[in-house]
N, CA and C atoms as an extended XYZ file, in Angstrom:
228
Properties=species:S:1:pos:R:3:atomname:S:1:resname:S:1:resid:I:1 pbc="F F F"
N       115.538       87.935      107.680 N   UNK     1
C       114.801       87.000      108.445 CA  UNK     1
C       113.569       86.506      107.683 C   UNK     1
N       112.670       87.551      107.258 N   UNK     2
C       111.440       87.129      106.732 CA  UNK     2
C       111.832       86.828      104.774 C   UNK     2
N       111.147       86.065      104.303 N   UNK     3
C       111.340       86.019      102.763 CA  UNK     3
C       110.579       86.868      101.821 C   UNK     3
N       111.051       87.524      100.702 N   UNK     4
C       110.121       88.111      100.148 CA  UNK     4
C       108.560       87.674       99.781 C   UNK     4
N       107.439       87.864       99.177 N   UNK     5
C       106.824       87.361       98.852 CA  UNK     5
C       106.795       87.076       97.392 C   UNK     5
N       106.753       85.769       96.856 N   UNK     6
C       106.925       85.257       95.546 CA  UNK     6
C       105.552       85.524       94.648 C   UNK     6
N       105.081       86.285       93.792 N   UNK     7
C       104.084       86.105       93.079 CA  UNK     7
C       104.133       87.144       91.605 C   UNK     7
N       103.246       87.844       91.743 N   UNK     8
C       102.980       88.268       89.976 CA  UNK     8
C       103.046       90.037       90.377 C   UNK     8
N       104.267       90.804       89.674 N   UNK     9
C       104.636       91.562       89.863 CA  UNK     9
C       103.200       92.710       89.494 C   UNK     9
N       103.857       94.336       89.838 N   UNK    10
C       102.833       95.114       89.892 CA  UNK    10
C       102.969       95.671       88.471 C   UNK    10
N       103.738       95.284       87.966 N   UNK    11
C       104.026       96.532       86.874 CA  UNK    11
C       103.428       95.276       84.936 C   UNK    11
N       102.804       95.603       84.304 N   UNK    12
C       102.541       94.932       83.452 CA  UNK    12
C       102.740       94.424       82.634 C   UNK    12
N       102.821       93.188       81.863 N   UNK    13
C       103.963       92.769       80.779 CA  UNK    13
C       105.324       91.797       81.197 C   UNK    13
N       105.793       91.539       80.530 N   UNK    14
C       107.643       90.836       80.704 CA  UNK    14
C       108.690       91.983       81.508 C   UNK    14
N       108.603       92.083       82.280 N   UNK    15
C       109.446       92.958       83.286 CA  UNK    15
C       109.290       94.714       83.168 C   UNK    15
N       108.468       95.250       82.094 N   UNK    16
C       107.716       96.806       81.437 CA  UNK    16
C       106.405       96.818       82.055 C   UNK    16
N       106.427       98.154       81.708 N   UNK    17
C       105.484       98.922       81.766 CA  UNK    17
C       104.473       98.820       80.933 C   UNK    17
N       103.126       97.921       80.487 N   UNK    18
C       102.750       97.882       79.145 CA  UNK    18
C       101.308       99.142       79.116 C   UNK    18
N       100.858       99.269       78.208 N   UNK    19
C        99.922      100.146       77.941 CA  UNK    19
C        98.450       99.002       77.043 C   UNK    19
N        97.566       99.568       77.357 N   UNK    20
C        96.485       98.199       76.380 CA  UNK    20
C        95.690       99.152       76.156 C   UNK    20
N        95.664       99.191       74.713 N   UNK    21
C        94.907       99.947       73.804 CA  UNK    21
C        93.706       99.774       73.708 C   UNK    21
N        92.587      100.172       73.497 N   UNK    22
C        91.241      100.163       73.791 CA  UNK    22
C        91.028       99.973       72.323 C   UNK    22
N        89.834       98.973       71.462 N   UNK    23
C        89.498       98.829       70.158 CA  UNK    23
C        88.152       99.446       70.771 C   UNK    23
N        88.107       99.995       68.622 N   UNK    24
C        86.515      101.037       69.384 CA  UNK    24
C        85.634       99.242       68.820 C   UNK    24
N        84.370       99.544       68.757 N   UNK    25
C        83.382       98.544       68.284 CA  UNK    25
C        82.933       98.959       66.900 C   UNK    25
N        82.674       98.534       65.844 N   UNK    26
C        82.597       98.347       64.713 CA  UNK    26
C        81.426       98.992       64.539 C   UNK    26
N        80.166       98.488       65.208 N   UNK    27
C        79.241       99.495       65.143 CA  UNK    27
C        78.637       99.662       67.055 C   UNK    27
N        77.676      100.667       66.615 N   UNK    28
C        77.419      101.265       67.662 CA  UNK    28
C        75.902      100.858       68.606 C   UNK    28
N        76.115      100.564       70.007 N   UNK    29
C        74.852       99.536       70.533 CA  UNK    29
C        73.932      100.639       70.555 C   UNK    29
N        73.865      101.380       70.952 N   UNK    30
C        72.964      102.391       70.446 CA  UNK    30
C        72.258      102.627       71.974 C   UNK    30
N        73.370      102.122       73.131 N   UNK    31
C        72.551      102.066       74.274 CA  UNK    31
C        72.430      103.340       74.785 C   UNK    31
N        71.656      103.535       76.285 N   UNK    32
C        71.756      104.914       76.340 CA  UNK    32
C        72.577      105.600       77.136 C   UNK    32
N        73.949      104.569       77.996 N   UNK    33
C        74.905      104.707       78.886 CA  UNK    33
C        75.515      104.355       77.454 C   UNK    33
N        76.975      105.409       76.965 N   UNK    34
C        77.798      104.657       76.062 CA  UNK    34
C        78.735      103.950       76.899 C   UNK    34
N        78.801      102.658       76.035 N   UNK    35
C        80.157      101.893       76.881 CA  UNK    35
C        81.855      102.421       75.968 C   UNK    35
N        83.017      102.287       77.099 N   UNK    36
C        84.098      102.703       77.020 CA  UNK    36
C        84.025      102.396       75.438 C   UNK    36
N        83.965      101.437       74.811 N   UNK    37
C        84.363      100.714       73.221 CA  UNK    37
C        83.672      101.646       72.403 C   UNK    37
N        82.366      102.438       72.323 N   UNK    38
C        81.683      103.327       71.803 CA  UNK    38
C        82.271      103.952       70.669 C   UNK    38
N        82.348      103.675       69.375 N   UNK    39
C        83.086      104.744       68.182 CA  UNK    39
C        82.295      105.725       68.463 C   UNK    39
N        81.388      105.987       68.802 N   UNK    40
C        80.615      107.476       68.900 CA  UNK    40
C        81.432      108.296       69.970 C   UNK    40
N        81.869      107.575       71.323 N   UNK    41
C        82.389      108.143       72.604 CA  UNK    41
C        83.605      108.343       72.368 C   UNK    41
N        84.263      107.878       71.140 N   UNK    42
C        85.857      107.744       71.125 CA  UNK    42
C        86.052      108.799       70.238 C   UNK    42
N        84.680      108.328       69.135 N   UNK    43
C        85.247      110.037       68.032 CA  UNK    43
C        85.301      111.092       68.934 C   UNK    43
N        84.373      111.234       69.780 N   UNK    44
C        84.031      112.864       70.572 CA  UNK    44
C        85.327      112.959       71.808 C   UNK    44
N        85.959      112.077       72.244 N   UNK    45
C        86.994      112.146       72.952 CA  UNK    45
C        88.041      112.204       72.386 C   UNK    45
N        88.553      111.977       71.204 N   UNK    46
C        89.767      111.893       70.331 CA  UNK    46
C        90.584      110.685       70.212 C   UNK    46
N        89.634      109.627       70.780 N   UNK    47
C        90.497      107.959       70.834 CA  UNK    47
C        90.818      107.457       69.871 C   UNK    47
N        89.846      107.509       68.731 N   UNK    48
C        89.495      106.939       67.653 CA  UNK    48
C        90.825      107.027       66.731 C   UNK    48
N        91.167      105.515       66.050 N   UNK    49
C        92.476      105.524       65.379 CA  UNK    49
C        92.747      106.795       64.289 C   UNK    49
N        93.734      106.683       64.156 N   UNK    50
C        93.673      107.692       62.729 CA  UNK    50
C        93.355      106.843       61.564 C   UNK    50
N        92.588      107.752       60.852 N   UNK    51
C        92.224      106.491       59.448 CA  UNK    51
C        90.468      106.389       59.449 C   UNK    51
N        90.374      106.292       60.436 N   UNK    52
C        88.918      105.699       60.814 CA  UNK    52
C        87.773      107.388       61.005 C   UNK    52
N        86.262      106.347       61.132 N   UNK    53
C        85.378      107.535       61.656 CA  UNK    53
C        84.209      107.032       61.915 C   UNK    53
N        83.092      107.721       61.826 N   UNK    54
C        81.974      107.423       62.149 CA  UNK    54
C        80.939      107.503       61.273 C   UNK    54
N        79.921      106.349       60.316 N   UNK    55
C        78.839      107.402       59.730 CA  UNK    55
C        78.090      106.262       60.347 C   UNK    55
N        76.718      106.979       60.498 N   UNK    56
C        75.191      106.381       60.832 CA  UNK    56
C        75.507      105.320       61.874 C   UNK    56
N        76.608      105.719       62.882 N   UNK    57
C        76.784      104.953       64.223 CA  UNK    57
C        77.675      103.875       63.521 C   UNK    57
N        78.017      103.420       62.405 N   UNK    58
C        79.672      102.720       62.370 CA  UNK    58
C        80.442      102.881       61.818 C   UNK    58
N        81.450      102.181       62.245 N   UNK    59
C        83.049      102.777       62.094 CA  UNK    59
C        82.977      101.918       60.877 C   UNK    59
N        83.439      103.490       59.784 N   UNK    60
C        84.102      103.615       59.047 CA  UNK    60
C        85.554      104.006       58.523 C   UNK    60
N        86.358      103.487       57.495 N   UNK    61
C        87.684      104.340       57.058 CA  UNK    61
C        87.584      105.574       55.960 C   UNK    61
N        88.177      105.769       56.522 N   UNK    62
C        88.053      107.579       55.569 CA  UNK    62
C        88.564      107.257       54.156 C   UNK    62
N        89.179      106.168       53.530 N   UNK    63
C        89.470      105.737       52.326 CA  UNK    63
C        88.591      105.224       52.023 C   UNK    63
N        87.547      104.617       52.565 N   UNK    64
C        86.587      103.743       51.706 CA  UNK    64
C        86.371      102.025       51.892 C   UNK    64
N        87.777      102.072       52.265 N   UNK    65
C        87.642      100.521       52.175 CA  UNK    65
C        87.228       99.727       53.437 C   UNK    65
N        87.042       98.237       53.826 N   UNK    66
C        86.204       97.863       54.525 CA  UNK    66
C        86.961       97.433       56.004 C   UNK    66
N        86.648       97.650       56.537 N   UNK    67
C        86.879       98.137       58.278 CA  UNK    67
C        86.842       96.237       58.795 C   UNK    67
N        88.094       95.838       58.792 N   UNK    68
C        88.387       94.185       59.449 CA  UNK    68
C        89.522       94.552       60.952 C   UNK    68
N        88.905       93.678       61.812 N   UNK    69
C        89.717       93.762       63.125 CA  UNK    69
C        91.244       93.892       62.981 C   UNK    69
N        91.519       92.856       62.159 N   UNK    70
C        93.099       92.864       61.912 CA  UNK    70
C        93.479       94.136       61.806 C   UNK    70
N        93.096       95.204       60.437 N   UNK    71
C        93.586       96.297       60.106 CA  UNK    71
C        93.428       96.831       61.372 C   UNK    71
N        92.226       97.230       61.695 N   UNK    72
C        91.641       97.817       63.097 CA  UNK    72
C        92.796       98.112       64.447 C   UNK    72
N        93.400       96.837       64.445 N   UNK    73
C        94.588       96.385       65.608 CA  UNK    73
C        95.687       97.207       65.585 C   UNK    73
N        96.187       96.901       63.990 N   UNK    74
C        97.531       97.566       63.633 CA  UNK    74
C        97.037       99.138       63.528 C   UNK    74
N        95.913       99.653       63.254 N   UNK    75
C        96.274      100.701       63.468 CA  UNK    75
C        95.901      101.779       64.747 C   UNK    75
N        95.357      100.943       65.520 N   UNK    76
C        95.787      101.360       67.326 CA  UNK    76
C        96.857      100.817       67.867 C   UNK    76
């Protein structure tokens, strides 16, 4: 009798389940609430990509080389 209701499903993505990865922030606001993005809050929680780390509040790679969003992406 009644019709379903037509709109934007519950589940996330093209008909899946999706997951959305959190990027940490490059460097650190230094505020005194850390926000979720925090490389400081992510090293101490275990978020933080592999590869990466922390010195003097920014994210660094443990190889040396220089820390660009792109790389950043692929490796969360």
């Amino acid at each position: 009798m009644y019709r379903e209701v037509v709109g934007k499903s519950k589940k996330g993505g093209k008909g899946g389940k999706s997951t959305v990865v959190k990027l940490p922030k490059t460097k650190c606001c230094d505020a005194q609430k850390k926000c979720g993005r925090c490389p400081l809050r992510m090293l101490k929680d275990g978020t933080l990509p592999t590869g990466y780390t922390v010195k003097h509040r920014r994210l660094v790679r443990l190889d040396g080389k220089k820390v660009t969003k792109k790389k950043l992406a692929k490796a969360a």
